[in-house]
N, C-alpha and C positions, 0 to 999 in steps of 0.2 A: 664698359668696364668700370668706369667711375662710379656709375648708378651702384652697380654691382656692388663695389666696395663699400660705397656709402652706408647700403642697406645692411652690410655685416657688421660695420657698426653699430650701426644702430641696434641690432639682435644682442652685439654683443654687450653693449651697454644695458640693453634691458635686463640681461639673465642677471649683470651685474648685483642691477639695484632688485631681484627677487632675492639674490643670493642673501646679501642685503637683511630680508627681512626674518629670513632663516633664525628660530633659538638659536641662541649664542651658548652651546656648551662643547668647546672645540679644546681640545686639552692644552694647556695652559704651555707647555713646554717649549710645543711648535713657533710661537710665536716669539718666545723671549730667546730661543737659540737666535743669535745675530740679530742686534735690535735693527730695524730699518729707518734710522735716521743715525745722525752721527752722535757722540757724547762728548761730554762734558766732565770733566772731574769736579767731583760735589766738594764745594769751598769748606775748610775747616775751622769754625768759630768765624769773628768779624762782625762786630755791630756796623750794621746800615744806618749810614750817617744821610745827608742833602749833598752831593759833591759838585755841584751846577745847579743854583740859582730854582732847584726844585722840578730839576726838570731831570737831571741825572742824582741816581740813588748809588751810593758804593760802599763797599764791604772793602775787606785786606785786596782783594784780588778780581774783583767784577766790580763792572759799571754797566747797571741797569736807566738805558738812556732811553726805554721805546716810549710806546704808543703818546708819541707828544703830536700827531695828528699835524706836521706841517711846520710847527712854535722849533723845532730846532733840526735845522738843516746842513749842519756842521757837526765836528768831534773839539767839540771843547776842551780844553788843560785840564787833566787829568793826573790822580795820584800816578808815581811812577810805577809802583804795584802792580796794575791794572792787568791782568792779563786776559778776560775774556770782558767783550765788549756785545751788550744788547740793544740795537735802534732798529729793533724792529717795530711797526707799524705807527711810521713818523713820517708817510709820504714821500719818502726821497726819490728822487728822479733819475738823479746824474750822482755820481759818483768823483770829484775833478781830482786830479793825481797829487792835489796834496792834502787829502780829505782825511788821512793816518796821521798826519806829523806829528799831532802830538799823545798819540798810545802806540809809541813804534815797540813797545812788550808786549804785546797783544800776542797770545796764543791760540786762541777761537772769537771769532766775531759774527754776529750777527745780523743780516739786512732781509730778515725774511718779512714778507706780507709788504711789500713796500710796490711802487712804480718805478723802478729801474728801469729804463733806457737806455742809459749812457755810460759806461766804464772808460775815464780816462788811461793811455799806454800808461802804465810805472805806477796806477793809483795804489798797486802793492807792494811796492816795490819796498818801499821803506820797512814793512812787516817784515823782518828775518826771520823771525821765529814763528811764524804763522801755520797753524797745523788742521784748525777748521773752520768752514767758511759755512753757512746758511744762507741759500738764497732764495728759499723754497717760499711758494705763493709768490711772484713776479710775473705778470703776466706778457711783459714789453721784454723778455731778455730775449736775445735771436744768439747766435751760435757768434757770431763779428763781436758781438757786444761784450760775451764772455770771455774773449783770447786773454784781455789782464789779468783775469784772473789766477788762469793758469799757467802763467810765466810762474808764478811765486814757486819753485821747486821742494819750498819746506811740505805742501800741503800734503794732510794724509786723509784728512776725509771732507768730502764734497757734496753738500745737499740741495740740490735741483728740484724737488720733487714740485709738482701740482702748476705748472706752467704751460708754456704753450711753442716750448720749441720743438722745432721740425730737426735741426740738425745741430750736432756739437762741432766748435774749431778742433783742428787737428790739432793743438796742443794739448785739450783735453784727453787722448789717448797715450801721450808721452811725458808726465808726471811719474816722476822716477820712487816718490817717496809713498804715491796715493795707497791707502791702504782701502777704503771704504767712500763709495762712489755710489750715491743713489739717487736715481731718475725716475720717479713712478709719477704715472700721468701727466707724460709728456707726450710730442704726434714724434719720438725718432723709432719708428716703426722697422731700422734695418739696425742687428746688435752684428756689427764688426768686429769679433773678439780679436781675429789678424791682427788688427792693430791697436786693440790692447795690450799686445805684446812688449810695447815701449813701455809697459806701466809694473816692470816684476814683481813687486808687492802687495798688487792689486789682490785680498784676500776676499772684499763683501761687493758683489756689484746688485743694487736694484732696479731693474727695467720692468718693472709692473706697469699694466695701464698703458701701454703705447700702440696698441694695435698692430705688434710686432707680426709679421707674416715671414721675416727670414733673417735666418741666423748664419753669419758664414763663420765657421770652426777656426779657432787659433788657440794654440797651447799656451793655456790660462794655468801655472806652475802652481800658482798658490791662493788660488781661488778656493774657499772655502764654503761662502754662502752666495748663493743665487736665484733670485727672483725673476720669474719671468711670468709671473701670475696675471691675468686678465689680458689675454693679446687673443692673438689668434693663430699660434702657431698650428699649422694640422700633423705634425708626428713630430716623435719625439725627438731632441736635438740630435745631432750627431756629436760618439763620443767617442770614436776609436782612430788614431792613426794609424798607419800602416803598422804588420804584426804587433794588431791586441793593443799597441802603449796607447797613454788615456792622454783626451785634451785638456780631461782636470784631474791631476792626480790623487790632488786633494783636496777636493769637493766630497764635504759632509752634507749638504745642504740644498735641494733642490726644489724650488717653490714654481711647480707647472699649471696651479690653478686656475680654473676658468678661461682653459682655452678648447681647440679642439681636434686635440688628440685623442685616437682611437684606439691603436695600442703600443705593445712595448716591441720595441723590435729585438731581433734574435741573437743580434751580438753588441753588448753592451761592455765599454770600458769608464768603469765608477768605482774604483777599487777600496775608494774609502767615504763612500757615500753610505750617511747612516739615518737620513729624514728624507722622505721623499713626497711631496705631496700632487698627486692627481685628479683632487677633487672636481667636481663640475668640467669636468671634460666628457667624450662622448663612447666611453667605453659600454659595451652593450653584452661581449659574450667574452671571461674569460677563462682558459684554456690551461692543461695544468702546467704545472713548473713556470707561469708567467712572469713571480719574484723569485726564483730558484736561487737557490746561492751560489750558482757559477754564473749570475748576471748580477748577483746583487749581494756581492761577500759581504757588506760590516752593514749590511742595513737592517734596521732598529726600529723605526718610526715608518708607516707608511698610511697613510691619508687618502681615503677612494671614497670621498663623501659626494652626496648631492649630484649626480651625475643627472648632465644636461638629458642623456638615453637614458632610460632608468637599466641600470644591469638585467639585464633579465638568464645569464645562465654563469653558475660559476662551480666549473667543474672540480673531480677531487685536484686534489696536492697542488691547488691555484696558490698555495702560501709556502709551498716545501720548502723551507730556509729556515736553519736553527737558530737564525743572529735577528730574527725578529722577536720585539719586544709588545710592540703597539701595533694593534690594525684598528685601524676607524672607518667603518662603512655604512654612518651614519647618513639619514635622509634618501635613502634610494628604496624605499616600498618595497624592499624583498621579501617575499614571502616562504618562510623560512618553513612553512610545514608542506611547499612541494616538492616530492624528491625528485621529479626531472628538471626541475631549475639548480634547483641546490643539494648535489650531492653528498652524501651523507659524507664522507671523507675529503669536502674541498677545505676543514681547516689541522687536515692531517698533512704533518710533516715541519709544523712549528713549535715542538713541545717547549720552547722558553718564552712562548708570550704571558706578557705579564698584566697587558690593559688591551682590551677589547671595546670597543663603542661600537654597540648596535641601534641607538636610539632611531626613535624617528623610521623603523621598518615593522614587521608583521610577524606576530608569534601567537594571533590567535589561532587552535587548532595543533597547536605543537606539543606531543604527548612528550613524557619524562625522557621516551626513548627515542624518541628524535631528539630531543635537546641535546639529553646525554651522549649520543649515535654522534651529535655536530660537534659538540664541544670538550666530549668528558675526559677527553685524552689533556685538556691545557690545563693538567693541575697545577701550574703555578700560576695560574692568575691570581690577581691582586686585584684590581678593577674589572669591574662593569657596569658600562653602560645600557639601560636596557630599557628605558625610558619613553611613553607616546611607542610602543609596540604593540597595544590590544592582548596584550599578554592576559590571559581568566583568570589562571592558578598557579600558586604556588605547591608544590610538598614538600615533603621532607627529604625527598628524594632531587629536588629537581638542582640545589644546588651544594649538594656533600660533597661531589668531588674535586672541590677546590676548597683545600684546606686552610690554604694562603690568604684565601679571600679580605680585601681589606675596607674597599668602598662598593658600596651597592647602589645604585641606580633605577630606580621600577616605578619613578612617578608617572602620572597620567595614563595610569593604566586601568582595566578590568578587573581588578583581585579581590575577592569577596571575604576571603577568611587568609589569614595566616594560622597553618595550626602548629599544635607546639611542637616543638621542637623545629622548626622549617629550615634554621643556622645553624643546628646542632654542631654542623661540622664545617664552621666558618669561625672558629673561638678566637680570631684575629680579627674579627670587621668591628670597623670604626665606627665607619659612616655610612648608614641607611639610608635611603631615600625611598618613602612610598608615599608622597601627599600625591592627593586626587586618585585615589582608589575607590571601594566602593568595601570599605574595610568597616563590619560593623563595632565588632569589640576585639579586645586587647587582655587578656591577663596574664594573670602570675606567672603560669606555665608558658606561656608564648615563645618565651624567649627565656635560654639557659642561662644558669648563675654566670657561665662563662661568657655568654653575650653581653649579660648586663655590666660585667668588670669593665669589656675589653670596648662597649658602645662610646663613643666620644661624641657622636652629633647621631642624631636621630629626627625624622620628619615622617610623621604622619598627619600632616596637616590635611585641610580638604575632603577628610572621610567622614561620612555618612555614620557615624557613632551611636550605639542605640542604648541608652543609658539604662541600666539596670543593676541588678545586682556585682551581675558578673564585669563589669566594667570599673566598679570605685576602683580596686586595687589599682588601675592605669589611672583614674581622675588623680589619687593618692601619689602615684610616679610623677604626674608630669606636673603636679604643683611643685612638689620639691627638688625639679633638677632643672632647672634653669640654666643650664649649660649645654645641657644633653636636649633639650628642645626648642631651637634657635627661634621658629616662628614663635608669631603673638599667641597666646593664650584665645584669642578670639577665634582663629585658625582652628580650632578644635572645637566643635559644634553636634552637640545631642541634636540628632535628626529626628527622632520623637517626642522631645521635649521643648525643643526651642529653646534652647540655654548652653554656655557656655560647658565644656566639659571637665573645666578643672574646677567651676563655683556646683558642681554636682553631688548630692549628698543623701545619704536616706539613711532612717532609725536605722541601729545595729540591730533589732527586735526583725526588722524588714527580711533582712538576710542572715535570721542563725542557720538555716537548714542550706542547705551544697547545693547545689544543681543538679548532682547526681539523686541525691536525696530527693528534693524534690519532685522530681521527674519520677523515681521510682514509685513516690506515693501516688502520685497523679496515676500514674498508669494503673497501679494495686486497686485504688477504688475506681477506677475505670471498667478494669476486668471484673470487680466486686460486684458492682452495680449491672454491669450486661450479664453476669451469670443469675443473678437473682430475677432480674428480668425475665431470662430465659427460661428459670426454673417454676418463673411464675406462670408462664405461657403455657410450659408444658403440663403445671399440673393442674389451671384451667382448662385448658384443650387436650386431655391427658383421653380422654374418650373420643374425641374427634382422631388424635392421633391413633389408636388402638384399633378403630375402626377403617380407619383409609390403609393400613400397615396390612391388618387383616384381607381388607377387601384386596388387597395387591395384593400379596400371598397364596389366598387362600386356594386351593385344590381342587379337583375334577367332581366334585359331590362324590366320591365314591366313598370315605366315614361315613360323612351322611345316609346314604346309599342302604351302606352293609348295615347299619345302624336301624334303619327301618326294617329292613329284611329279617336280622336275626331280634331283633327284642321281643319283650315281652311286653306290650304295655298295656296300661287300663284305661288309655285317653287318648282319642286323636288330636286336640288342642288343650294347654293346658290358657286359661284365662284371667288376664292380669290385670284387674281396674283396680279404681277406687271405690270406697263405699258409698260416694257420693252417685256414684254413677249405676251404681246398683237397680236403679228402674228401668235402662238403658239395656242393659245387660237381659236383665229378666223378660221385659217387656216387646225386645225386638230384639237382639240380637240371638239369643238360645230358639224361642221358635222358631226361627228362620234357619237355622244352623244345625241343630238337632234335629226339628222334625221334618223338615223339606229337604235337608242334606245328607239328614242321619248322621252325623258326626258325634260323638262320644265327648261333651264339652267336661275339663275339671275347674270346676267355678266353687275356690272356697269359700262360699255362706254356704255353699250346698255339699261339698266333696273334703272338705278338710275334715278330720278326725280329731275329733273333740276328747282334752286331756291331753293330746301333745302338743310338742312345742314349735311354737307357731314357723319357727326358722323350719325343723324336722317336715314342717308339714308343705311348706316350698320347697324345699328338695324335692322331698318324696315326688309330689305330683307331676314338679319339671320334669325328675326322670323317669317319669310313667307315661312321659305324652310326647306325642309324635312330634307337633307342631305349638308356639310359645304365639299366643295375639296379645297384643299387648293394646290397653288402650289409652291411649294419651289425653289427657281433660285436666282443665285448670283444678280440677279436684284431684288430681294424678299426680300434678308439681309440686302441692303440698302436702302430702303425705310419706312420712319417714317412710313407712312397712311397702309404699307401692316404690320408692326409690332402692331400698332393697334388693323385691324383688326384681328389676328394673338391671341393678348392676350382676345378678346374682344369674340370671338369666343373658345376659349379654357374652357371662364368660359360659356359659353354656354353649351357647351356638357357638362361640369361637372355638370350645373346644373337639361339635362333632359338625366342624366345617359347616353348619347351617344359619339361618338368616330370620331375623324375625320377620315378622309380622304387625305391623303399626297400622290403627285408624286410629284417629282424630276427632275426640270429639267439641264443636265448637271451635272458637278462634281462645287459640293460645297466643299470650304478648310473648314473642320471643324474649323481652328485657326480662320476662320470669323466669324462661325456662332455666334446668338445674342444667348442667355441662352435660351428662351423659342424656339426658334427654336431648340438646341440642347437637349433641354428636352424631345420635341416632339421626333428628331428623333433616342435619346435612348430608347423610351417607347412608340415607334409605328412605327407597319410595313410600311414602303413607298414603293410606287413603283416607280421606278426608268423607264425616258424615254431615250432609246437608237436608234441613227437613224441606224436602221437594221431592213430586212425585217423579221427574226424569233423574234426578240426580242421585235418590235411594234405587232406582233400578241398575243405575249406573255402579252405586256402591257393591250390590250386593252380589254384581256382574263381575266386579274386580276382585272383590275378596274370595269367590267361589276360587276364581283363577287363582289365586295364593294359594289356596288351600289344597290347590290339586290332585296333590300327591297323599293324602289322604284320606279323599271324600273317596265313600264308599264306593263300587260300581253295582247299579240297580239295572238289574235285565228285567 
């Protein structure tokens, strides 16, 4: 069992010192309700004169006697003024019963950080008017040693803290006047309120730090604040006497930190408890109505940070109580965009909260309508914290429904743009906070006239700034508001430029044209440019296109068909070279074609009609002939009148559904050909003329084949 226990310590000392290393951004109130050490009334006026030989410093009403390190082991003659007295860290040991005689007007003294041992019976005796004592940092005091202490019946507050007692004398529990009584990090691991009962005034008690495992109940009248933070209680105190009356009636104040308690039990007597803190304890699933206002009527403040389990489920109406103000359930990795952990309605049924602390949990993933769905009902908030969340985006939407809003908290987060207007409807926030975002600029529009009135502190320190046009207007802001931008100027860093963002500047010639403007031009000659482009492709490949359109389209041969069948024509091929090629024509191709095939060729040196005009005489013969050969030859590409008939014949056959007919004569450099020539000879077979004896067989073989539907039939 000992092992046992040892080793709980030890756990519990470690969570301490992680707790320890936790950001410190804990709301400031928590703390300063009931300071945890005793006070002092702050002296008014009084030059600090040498009142002892340089060893004691005194004002009208204090003798500042300590850290004289051993050089003075007494209370030396002192003005009669003197009412609080400080020998703290001066070695003393022993305390002998006439070590007051001469400050017997002493109202607070001090022997804290000292070696005390030893308290003579009566060493207080002489102090009547003695109200408080400091004996905190003593590591030899044991519970015997203290009984002098508390004979003195004036005393009202008592500070023990940071020592190494195991147990207090029984007179320490029957101090009739003690108001404020504080023990943290001490071993009195058993808190006997029973017999605090001899102490009616008893308003502050602190027992932090003692490794408390049991608490036995007694009606504490006018106990107000209560620390029982870092022990290891495992449920919560008990607080009910017999029918419902409370053991604290009037306990505001309940500091249950870092121990490990699981949950809240089901009948709770706290009827004017209004702060309650649970942090680092081991609560894991909570259930609804857990703070409901029939357990927790005037509670205000409630503290459920850092939890040693991380919460993992917190069902609807776990906050149902009007009289809360603050929830803080910072540092517990919630992940706020699952609905079966976190129901959409677990912070329904608190509509007077006015501070929220979410820092330190997960909101990446969290659309407007889950945020809004969790939160949008606490339109009076005033704070939040939302800070180290992985939060991406803001809108304009995500936080309007809090008109109230006054401080905002979103540093070290995800957030790439704020756009304008994002506060529209927060014309009351003071104080922003987004440094370490990934925020690249900031302008005019960003933030509303009303923002800028109502902004008193502003931090966008730590972002990624990308300095351009649209940015001076914020370089412009934050050089002249030096109130409104607490961090260094250094804090604020052009990520593309490597330079300060408030010494950032460029010609006004740089930036006459808007963003908008510019953008519109950019894209005008954008679309300019790929239309002319476009228009240029098409009307280079304006015959490539005509012909793959065609050849997709085109129909069953039956124009063509009937076109054969009913005409009248005077030509089976009408024939389209060049002059150049003129020997070609005469010399092989018309014997071969005429008189071996008998085909009817119109070859104008021979067939065009002399006196008309020369266009009159390409018609004509196109629409006299059955079949159009066309010959293609480097004398073909540079001739106007053969590109003519060339385009003039192409709309021909497109329009009686037919195909030409291409040979080739020689090698044409494609880099010459005109476009409808190389239209043609992407989108139709030519034959090619080769002077070789297999290869003219081969020609004359193919071409007959074209021509098929015209060569005559000879029986």
């Amino acid at each position: 069992m000992a092992h046992l226990t040892g080793f709980l310590l030890f756990l519990t000392s470690l969570s301490w010192f992680a707790l320890s290393l936790l950001p410190s951004e804990v709301s400031p109130d928590f703390a300063r309700k009931g300071s945890q050490t005793c006070e002092i009334p702050t002296p008014k006026g009084g030059k600090r004169h040498d009142c002892y030989d340089r060893k004691c410093w005194c004002t009208k009403t204090r003798a500042n006697c300590s850290d004289n390190k051993g050089s003075l082991l007494f209370v030396p003659r002192l003005p009669r003024g003197i009412q609080f007295l400080d020998l703290s860290y001066d070695n003393l040991s022993t305390i002998p019963q006439d070590f007051f005689a001469n400050v017997t007007n002493l109202t607070s003294v001090s022997l804290s950080t000292n070696f005390i041992a030893s308290i003579a019976e009566g060493a207080f005796e002489a102090l009547k008017r003695l109200e408080v004592v400091f004996l905190d940092n003593n590591f030899h005091l044991t519970g015997e040693v203290l009984k002098p202490v508390f004979e003195s019946k004036t005393l009202k507050c008592v500070d023990l803290r940071y020592g190494k007692l195991k147990t207090l004398p029984k007179n320490a529990y029957e101090s009739p006047n003690l108001e404020k009584f504080y023990l943290h990090d001490e071993y009195v691991s058993v808190v006997n309120f029973h017999r605090f009962e001899s102490s009616p005034k008893l308003r502050v008690l602190g027992w932090s730090g003692n490794y408390v495992m049991q608490i036995i109940p007694g009606l504490m009248r006018k106990l107000k604040f209560l620390y029982l933070s870092n022990n290891l209680l495992s449920s919560f105190p008990d607080t009910c006497i017999a029918k419902a009356a409370s053991f604290f009636p009037r306990l505001t104040l309940l500091n249950l930190k870092n121990n490990k308690i699981h949950s809240i039990p089901s009948q709770l007597c706290l009827p004017r408890l209004q702060r309650l803190d649970l942090s680092g304890n081991l609560f894991q699933y909570m259930s609804p109505n857990t703070f409901h206002l029939a357990l927790f009527p005037q509670l205000n403040n409630l503290y459920l940070e850092a939890m040693d389990i991380h919460i993992t489920n917190i069902d609807a109406f776990v906050f149902n109580n009007t009289h809360l103000k603050m929830i803080s359930l910072m540092y517990n990795n919630l992940k706020f965009s699952d609905e079966e952990s976190i129901a959409m309605d677990s912070f329904a049924g608190c509509p007077n909260l006015q501070r929220l602390q979410l820092s330190s949990n997960v909101f990446s993933g969290v659309s407007d309508e889950r945020f809004l769905g969790l939160f949008g009902n606490l339109t009076r908030l005033d704070t939040i914290y939302m800070g180290k969340t992985s939060l991406e985006r803001i809108t304009v939407r995500t936080f309007a429904k809090f008109p109230r809003l006054k401080i905002l908290f979103l540093y070290l987060n995800k957030v790439s743009d704020i756009p304008d207007g994002a506060f529209a409807g927060n014309p009351l926030l003071k104080e922003l906070n987004l440094n370490d975002n990934r925020v690249t600029t900031v302008t005019r529009t960003t933030f509303t006239e009303a923002n800028r009135h109502s902004l008193k502190q502003l931090d966008l320190s730590g972002n990624p700034f990308s300095c351009d046009c649209d940015l001076l207007w914020f370089s412009d802001w934050l050089r002249s508001n030096k109130t409104l931008f607490k961090h260094s100027r250094s804090s604020y860093y052009c990520s593309n430029l490597h330079q300060e963002v408030a010494s950032f500047t460029v010609p006004d010639q740089a930036c006459l044209l808007s963003p908008d403007t510019s953008e519109f031009i950019v894209v005008s000659v954008s679309l300019l440019l790929m239309a002319m482009t476009l228009v240029s492709a098409v009307f280079r490949y304006r015959w490539h296109i005509r012909l793959l359109l065609y050849e997709a389209f085109r129909g069953r041969d039956d124009v063509r068909r009937r076109r054969l069948e009913e005409g009248n024509f005077d030509y089976d091929v009408f024939v389209s070279y060049a002059s150049g090629d003129l020997s070609w024509v005469y010399k092989t191709a018309m014997p071969e074609l005429e008189n071996r095939l008998g085909l009817r060729l119109c070859v104008h040196d021979r067939d065009f009609i002399p006196g008309n005009n020369i266009v009159d005489n390409i018609a004509d013969c196109v629409e006299s002939s059955k079949k159009i050969l066309m010959v293609f030859s480097n004398h073909f590409l540079r001739s106007q009148w053969c590109q003519f008939e060339l385009a003039y014949c192409l709309r021909h056959v497109m329009d009686y559904d037919d195909a030409l007919i291409v040979v080739c004569l020689g090698d044409v450099a494609s880099r010459d050909l005109t476009s409808s020539m190389m239209a043609v000879m992407k989108t139709t077979t030519y034959i090619q003329w080769v002077d070789d004896d297999d290869a003219i067989a081969s020609f004359w073989g193919r071409l007959k084949e074209a021509l098929q539907e015209v060569v005559p039939n000879r029986t």
